[in-house]
Structure formats: structure tokens, C-alpha cells
C-alpha positions as CSV (number, residue, x, y, z in Angstrom):
1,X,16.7,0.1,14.2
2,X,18.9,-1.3,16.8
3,X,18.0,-1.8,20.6
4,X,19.9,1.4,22.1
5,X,18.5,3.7,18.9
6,X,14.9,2.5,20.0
7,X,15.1,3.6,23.2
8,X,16.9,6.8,22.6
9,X,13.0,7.1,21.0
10,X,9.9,8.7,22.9
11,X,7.5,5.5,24.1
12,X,4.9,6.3,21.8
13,X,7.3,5.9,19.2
14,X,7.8,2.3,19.6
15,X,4.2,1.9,20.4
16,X,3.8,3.1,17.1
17,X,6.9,0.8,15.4
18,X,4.7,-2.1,17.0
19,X,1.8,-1.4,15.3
20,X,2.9,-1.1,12.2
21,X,4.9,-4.6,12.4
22,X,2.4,-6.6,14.4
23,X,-1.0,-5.3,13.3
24,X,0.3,-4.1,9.6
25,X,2.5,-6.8,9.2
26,X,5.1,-3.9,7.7
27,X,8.5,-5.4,7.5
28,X,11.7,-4.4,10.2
29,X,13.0,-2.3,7.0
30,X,9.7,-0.6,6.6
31,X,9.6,0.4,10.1
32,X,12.6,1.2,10.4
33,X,12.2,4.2,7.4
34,X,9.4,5.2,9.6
35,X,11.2,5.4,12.7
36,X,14.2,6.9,11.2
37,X,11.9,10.0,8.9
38,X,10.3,10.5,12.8
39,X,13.2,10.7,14.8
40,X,14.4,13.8,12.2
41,X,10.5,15.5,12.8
42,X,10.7,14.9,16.8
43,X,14.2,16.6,16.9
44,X,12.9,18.9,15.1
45,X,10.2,19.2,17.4
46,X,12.3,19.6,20.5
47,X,15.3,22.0,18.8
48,X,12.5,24.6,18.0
49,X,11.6,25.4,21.0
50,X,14.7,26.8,21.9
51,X,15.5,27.7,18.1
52,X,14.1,28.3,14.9
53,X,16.2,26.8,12.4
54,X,18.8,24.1,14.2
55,X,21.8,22.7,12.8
56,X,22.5,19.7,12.1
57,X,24.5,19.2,15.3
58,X,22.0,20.1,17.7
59,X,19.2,17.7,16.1
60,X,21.7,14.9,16.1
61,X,22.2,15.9,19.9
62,X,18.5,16.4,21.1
63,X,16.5,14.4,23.5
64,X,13.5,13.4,22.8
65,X,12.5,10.3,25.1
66,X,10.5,12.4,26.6
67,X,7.9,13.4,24.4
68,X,4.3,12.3,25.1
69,X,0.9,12.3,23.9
70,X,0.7,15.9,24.9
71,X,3.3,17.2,23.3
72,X,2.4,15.8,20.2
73,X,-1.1,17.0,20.6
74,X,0.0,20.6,21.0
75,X,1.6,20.5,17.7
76,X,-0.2,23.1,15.3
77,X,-0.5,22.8,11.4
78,X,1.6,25.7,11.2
79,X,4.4,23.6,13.0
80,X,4.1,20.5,10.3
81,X,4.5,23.4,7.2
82,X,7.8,25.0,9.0
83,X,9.2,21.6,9.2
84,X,8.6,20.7,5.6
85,X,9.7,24.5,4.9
86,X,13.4,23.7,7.4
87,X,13.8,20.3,5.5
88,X,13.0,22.1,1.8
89,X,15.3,25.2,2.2
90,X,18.1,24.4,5.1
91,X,18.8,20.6,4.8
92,X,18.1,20.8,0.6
93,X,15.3,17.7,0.5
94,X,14.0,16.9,-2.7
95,X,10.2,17.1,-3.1
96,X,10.5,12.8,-2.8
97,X,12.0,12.7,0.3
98,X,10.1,15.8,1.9
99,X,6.8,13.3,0.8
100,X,8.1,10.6,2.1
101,X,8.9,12.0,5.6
102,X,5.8,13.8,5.9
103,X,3.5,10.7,5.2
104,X,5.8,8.8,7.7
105,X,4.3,12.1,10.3
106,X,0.8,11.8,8.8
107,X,1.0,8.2,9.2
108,X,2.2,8.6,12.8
109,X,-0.4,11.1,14.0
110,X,-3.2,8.6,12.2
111,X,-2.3,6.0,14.6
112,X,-2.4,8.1,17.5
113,X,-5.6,9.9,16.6
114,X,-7.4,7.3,14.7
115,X,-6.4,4.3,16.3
116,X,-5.6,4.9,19.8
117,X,-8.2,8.4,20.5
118,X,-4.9,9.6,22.5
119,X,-6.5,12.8,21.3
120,X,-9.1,14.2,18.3
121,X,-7.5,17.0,16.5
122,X,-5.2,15.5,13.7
123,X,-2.6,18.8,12.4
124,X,-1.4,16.6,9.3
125,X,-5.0,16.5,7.9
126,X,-5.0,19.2,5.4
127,X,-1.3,19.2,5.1
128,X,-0.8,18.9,1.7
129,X,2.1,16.8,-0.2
130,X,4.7,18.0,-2.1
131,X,3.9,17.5,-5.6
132,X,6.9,15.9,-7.6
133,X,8.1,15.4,-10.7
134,X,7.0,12.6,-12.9
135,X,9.4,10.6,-13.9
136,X,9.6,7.8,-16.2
137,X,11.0,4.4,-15.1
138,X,14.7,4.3,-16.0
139,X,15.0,0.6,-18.2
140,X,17.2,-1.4,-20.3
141,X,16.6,-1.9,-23.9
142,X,16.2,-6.1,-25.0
143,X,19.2,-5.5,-26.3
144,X,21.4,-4.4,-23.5
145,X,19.4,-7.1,-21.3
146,X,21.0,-10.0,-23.6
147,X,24.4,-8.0,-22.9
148,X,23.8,-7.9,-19.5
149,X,23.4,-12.2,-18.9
150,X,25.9,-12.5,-21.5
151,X,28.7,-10.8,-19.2
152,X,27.3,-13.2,-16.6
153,X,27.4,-16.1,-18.9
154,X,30.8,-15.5,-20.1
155,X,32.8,-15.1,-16.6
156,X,33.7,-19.1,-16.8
157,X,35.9,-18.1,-13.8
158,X,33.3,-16.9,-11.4
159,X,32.7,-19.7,-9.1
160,X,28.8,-18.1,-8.7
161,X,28.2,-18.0,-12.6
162,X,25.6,-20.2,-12.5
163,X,23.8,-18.7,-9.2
164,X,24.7,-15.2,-11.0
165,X,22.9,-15.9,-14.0
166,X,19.5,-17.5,-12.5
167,X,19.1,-14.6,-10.4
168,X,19.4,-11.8,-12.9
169,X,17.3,-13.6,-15.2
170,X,14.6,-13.8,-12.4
171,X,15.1,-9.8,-12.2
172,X,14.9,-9.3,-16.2
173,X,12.1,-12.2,-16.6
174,X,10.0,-11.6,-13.5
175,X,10.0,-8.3,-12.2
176,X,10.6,-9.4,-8.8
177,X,11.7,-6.8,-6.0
178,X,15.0,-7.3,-4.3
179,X,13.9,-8.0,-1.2
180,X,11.4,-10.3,-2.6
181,X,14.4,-12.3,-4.4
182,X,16.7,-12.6,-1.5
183,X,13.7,-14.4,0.5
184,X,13.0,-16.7,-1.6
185,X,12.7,-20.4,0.3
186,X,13.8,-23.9,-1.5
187,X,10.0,-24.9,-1.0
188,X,8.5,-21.9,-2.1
189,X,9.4,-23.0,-5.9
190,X,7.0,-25.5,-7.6
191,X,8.5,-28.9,-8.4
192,X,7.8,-28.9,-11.7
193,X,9.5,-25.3,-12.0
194,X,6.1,-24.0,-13.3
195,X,6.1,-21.1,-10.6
196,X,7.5,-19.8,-7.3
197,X,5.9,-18.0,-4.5
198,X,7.5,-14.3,-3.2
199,X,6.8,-12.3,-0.3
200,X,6.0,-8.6,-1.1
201,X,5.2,-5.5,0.6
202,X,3.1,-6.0,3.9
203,X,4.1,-9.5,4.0
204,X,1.9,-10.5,1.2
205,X,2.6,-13.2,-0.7
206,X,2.0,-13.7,-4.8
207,X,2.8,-16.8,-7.2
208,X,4.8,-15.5,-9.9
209,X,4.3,-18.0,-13.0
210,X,7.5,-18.9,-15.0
211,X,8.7,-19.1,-18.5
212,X,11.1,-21.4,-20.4
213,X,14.5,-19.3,-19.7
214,X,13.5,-19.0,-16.2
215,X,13.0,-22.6,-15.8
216,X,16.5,-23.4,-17.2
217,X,18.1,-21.1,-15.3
218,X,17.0,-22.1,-12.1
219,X,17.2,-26.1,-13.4
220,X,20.5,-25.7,-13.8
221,X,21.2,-23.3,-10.0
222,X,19.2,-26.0,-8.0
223,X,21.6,-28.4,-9.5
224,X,24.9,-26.4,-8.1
225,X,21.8,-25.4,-5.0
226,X,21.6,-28.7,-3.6
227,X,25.5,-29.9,-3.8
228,X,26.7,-26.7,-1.8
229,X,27.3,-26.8,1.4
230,X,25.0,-24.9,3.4
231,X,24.9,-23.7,7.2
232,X,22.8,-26.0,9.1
233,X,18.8,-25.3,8.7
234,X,19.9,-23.0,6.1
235,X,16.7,-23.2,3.2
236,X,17.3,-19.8,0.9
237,X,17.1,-20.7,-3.1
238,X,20.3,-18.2,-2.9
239,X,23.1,-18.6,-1.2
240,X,26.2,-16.7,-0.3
241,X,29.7,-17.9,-0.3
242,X,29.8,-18.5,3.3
243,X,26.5,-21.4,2.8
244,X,24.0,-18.8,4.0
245,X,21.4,-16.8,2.8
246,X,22.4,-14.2,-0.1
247,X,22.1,-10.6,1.4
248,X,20.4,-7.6,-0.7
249,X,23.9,-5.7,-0.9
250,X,25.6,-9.1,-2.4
251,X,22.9,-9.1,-5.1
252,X,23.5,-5.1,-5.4
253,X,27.1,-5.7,-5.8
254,X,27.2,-9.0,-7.9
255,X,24.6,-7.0,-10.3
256,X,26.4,-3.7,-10.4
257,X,29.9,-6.2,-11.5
258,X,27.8,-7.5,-14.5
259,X,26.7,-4.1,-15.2
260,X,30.1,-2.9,-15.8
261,X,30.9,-5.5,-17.5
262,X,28.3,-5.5,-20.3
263,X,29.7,-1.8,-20.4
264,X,26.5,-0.3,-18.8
265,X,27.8,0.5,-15.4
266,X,27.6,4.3,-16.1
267,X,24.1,4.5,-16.8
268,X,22.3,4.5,-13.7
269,X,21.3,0.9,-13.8
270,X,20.3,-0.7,-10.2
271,X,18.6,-4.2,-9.6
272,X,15.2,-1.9,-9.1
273,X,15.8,-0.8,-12.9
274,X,15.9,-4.9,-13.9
275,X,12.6,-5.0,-12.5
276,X,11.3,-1.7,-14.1
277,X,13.2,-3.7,-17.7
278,X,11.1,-6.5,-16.7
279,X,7.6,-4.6,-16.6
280,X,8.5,-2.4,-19.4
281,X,9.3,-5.5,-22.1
282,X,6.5,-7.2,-21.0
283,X,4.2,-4.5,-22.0
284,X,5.7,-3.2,-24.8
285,X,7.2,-5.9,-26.6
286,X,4.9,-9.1,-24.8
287,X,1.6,-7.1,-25.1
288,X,0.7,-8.0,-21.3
289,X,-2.7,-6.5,-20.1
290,X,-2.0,-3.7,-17.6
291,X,-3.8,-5.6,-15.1
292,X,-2.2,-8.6,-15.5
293,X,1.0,-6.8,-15.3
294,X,-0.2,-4.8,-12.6
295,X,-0.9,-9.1,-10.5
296,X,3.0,-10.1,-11.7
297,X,4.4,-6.6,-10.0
298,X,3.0,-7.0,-6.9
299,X,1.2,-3.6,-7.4
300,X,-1.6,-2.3,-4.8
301,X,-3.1,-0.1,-6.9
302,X,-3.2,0.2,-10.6
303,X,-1.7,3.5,-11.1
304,X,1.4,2.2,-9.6
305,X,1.5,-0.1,-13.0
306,X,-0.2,2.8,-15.0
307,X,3.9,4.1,-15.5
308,X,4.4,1.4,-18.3
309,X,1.5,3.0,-20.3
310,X,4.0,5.8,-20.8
311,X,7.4,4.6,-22.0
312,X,6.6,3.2,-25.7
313,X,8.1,5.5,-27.7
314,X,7.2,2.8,-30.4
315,X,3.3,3.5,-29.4
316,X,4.1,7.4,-29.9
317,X,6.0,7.3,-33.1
318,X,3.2,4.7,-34.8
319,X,0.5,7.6,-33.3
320,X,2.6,10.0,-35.2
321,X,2.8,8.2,-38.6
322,X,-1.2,8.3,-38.6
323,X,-1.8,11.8,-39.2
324,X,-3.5,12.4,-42.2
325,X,-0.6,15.3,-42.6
326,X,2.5,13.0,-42.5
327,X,2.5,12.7,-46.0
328,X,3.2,16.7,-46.5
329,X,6.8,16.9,-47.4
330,X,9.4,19.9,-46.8
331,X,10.7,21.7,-49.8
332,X,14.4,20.5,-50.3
333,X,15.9,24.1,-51.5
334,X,14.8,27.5,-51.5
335,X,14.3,29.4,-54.8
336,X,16.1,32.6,-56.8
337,X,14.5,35.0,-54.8
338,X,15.5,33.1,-51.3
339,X,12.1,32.2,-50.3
340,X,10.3,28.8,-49.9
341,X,9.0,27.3,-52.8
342,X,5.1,27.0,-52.5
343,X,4.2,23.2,-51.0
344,X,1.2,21.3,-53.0
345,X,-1.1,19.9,-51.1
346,X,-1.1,16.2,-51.0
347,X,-4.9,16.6,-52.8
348,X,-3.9,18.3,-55.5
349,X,-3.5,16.6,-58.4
350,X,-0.2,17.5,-59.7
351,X,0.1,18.8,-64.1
């Protein structure tokens, strides 16, 4: 969040932003989803009392530099379930984002209860979160991932071909986040190309181990690495055409152009669902232990990883071939008087 949008933001709020960068070691794009999800909930805060159900104008005009401790502390449950209610039926928020924004309140009002005793009474406490949808991670098939780095290998006029195709087969190989890619250091990857070291979430960092087409991928991108001019100090593994570090929306685009190519632009592919590709082929086809998978992700928690239990649909349909009633088969044809012939069991012994 820039310099004049922080201080357009009550004090507390940055006191908060602080925390969770200093102490929590969050990173400037975490906090800054926090900040942003809070600045909606104190507008909302400050529009109401004037107005049940603002419009969009009058939040984007409210002041709120002025809120305090006490104001926050005056808030009632009540208040946290009409805000969730205003964001649900008058500004349309799925149940994600309605989570996302009240965890960024809960997390808020557990600072300033919790860890700075500005007050006792917590109103987020029994505030319950929206329950959504389970989805299953969208992936490509092995198939479309070979069609994927072949578009990349086959653009012989793309000046970044071989920087193109080392970094997408980090994504489909490693499971690496975006973020996590685009910070990757010349010295945080092993000599010998055995591994590399990533920074995750909370600024923790992970070796992720690699295999054979990883290593020649990046063999051959340290090669063009090393001869390309680079701004001065400059030490990123990936760089941009202008010698500096390769931003996330370059990756975004550069991935979103091989996409199309390998005719799978229309799909909803993203550089996330490489690394939800990379996690599901590992498990399904490579046989990797959940918790092994759940170490190469970067997952906290193992129900995070727990997803990639769900997608085999070659689990399911082996499940299916077991039972003992499989072998029953259909009648083909119906007989004179236009009902279904009688089905033997598969038991009985047949004249």
C-alpha cells in the first residue's frame, strides 16, 4: 500500500500492518490484502452511522483517520454480521471473499485484544465463517503439460525460449508458488543442480529437491543466466529483458502466451494451476506420500495438501471395478411383450 493510502488509514491500522510484517514476518503483499479488506470494513464502519446501506461512492469518500481504540471497541457482534450481510447482498461477495475479509477483521481485532489488551471484549469471536464450496483444484492432464513446454520449446524466435522453458518446467516439476519463483537468488540454487532453496509464505524458507528435467532445464538458463547483461547488483535466477529481476505479471503473461499456444488458453489455466498440475501428477501418477507432498508444497497444515486425495478419478473408477456386482450385465433388448428380459445372476450356473 503506498505512503499517502497508509495514512489516509486510522493509526492503529498501521500499528497493526507493522505487526504483521515485523513480528509475523508476513510479506508487503500480505499486508497489504489485510489493509486493503480493513479499509472496506472501517468505511463501513464510519458510513453506518449516518446510513444503513452506503453506496459505493460514499465508502470510497469516508474518513476514517480517525478511528481509535474506542471506536473499535464499541463495535457489537451484531455490527460484524450486518457487514458480512452489506458485503453478501449489496456489493454481491462470494462466500471466499466474504471469508477472506472477515478473517482479515478477526485477525485485526486479535491483535488489538490479544496482543495489545487495548480492550477485553473480542466481537469477532463467535462470528462464524462463511462456509464455501469445495472445489477441486483445476489441473492439466500429462498430456497437455508436454503440449504446454512444447509451445515453449518450439518458439525458436523468442529471444526468452530458453528462460521460458526453465521456468515453466519449475512450475509443472516443482510446485513452486509464483511468488516463490520470481525470488529465487543465483545462490540459492545448489551447485551441483541437486536442489534450490524458495521463500514461502511468512518468509519461510524450504529446499525443494530436483529431478533430471529440472536440472537440464536450468543447466542450459544458467548458461544464457550468466552471459546476459544484468543491472548492477542484480542476483535473480530470472531475469527480465531490461537485466532485472523477472516480475510476477511477466511470468503471468509469458505463461498465459504459451497457454494459448498449446491451444489451452480458454481453459482457465493460470501459473497457480501449474503448481496445482504439479501436486496432482505427483500423487497420482508418482505415488508421492501425502506428507511428503504436503513438505514439497510448502503446506502449513496437512489438510491444505489433503485436496490431491480427491482428484484421481483413476482411484475412483479402479474402486468401482471391485464390486462384487460389476460383473452383472444389462439385458441388450427387450422381449415380445416389451418388458425386460429376466437377468441371471452371475451364480447361477447357466443350462
Amino acid at each position: 500500500m503506498k505512503r499517502e493510502e497508509l495514512d489516509a488509514m486510522p493509526p492503529l491500522a498501521e500499528e497493526f500492518a507493522r505487526h504483521k510484517r515485523v513480528v509475523q514476518g508476513c510479506s508487503s503483499k500480505t499486508v497489504d490484502e489485510y489493509l486493503i479488506d480493513l479499509r472496506m470494513f472501517f468505511r463501513y464502519l464510519v458510513c453506518c452511522e449516518t446510513k444503513a446501506e452506503p453506496t459505493d461512492e460514499e465508502l470510497a469518500s469516508a474518513d476514517i483517520r480517525g478511528l481509535d481504540a474506542s471506536d473499535f471497541e464499541s463495535v457489537a457482534p451484531s455490527k460484524i454480521y450486518d457487514f458480512m450481510y452489506y458485503l453478501a447482498s449489496l456489493r454481491g461477495d462470494g462466500a471466499k471473499t466474504r471469508a477472506r475479509k472477515l478473517s482479515s477483521v478477526k485477525a485485526f481485532y486479535k491483535y488489538l485484544t490479544s496482543k495489545k489488551r487495548y480492550f477485553e471484549n473480542n466481537p469477532c469471536v463467535n462470528i462464524e465463517t462463511p462456509k464455501m464450496k469445495k472445489q477441486l483444484p483445476k489441473f492439466l492432464s500429462l498430456e497437455e503439460s508436454r503440449r504446454l513446454l512444447d509451445a515453449v520449446n518450439n518458439d525458436t524466435s523468442s529471444k526468452t525460449r530458453v528462460r521460458d522453458y526453465a521456468i515453466i518446467t519449475l512450475f509443472l516439476n516443482c510446485g513452486m508458488r509464483l511468488s516463490e519463483l520470481t525470488g529465487i537468488n543465483l545462490r540459492d540454487v545448489d551447485h551441483d543442480l541437486r536442489s534450490l532453496r524458495v521463500t514461502g509464505k511468512g518468509s519461510k524458507e524450504r529446499v525443494i529437491y530436483l529431478n533430471d528435467a529440472c536440472r537440464s532445464a536450468l543447466g542450459v538458463h544458467l548458461t544464457c543466466r550468466l552471459s546476459t547483461p544484468a543491472k548492477p547488483g542484480e542476483n535473480a535466477l530470472f531475469l527480465s529483458s531490461r537485466g532485472s529481476r523477472i516480475s510476477v505479471k511477466t511470468v503471468q503473461y509469458m505463461v498465459g502466451k504459451y497457454l494459448d499456444a498449446a491451444g489451452l488458453g480458454n481453459k482457465g489455466f493460470s501459473t497457480h494451476k501449474l503448481r496445482h498440475t504439479a501436486a496432482t501428477l505427483m500423487y497420482q501418477t508418482g505415488e508421492v506420500d501425502i506428507r511428503v507432498l504436503k513438505d514439497i508444497l510448502g503446506h502449513e497444515q496437512l489438510n491444505t495438501t489433503q485436496i490431491y486425495t480427491h482428484v484421481s478419478d483413476k482411484g475412483m473408477e479402479t474402486a468401482m471395478s471391485k464390486n462384487p456386482l460389476s460383473s452383472v450385465i444389462a439385458p441388450q433388448r427387450i422381449d415380445d411383450s416389451g418388458t425386460l428380459p429376466k437377468i441371471d445372476s452371475p451364480d447361477q450356473k447357466q443350462d
